[in-house]
C-alpha positions as CSV (number, residue, x, y, z in Angstrom):
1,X,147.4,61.3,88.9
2,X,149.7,63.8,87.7
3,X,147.6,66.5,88.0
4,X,148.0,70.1,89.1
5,X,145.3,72.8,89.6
6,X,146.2,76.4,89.0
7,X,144.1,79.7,89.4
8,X,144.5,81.7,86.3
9,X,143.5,85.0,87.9
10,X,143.4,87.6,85.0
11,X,141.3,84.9,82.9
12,X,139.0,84.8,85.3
13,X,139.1,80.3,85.6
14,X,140.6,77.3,87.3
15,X,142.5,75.0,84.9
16,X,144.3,71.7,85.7
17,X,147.2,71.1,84.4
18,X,148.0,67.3,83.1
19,X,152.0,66.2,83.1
20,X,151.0,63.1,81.5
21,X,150.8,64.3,78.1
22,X,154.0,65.9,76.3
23,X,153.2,68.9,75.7
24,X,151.2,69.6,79.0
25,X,147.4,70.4,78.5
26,X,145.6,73.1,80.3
27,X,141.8,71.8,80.9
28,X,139.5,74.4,82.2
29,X,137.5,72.9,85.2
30,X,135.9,76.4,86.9
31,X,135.0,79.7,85.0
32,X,135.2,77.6,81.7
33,X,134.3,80.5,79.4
34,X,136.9,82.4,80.8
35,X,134.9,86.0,80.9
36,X,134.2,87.8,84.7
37,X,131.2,87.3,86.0
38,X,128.7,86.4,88.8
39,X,127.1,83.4,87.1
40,X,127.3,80.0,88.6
41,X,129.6,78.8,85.9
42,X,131.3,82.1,86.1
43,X,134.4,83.6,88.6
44,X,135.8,87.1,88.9
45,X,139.3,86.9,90.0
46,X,139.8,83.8,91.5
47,X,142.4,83.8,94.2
48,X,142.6,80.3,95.9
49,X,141.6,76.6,95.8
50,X,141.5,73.7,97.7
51,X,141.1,70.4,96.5
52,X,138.9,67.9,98.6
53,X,140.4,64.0,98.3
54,X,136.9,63.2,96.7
55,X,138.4,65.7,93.4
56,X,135.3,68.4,95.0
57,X,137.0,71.9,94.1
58,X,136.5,74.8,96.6
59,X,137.5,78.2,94.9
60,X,137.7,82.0,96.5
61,X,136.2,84.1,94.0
62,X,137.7,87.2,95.4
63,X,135.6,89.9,93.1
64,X,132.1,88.2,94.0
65,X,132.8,87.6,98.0
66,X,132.1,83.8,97.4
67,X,133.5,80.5,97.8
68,X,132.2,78.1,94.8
69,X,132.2,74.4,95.1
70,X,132.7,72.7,92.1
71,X,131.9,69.0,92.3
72,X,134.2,66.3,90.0
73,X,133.0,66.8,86.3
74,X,130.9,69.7,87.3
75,X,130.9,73.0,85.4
76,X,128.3,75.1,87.3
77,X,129.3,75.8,91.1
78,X,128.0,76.5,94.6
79,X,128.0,79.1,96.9
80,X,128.8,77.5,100.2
């Protein structure tokens, strides 16, 4: 997969990048709406991620003291 995921801090989401179409497309998989907030489909300044090798997301939502887990296809997250 040519895939990269990038925090987009000041928008408040996680996107993932994909090389393999010309231009590249930015697809939103955490914080979707883009707006701060506490919600479970929501982030407020999201600082780092990890990727799991089953495509699970782990995000630091540095604003709301949390890590979310986002599972594959999954917009809504959980607090772990």
């Amino acid at each position: 997969l040519n895939r990269i995921y990038c925090t987009v801090t000041n928008k408040h989401k996680v996107v993932i990048v994909n090389q393999s179409t010309v231009p590249a497309t930015f697809v939103p998989v955490a914080g979707v709406d883009g707006k701060p907030g506490s919600a479970a489909n929501q982030l407020n300044n999201p600082r780092g991620i990890f990727v799991h090798t089953n495509l699970t997301l782990y995000v630091a939502d540095s604003e709301n003291h949390r890590i979310q887990r986002f599972l594959p296809n999954e917009s809504n997250g959980t607090t772990v």
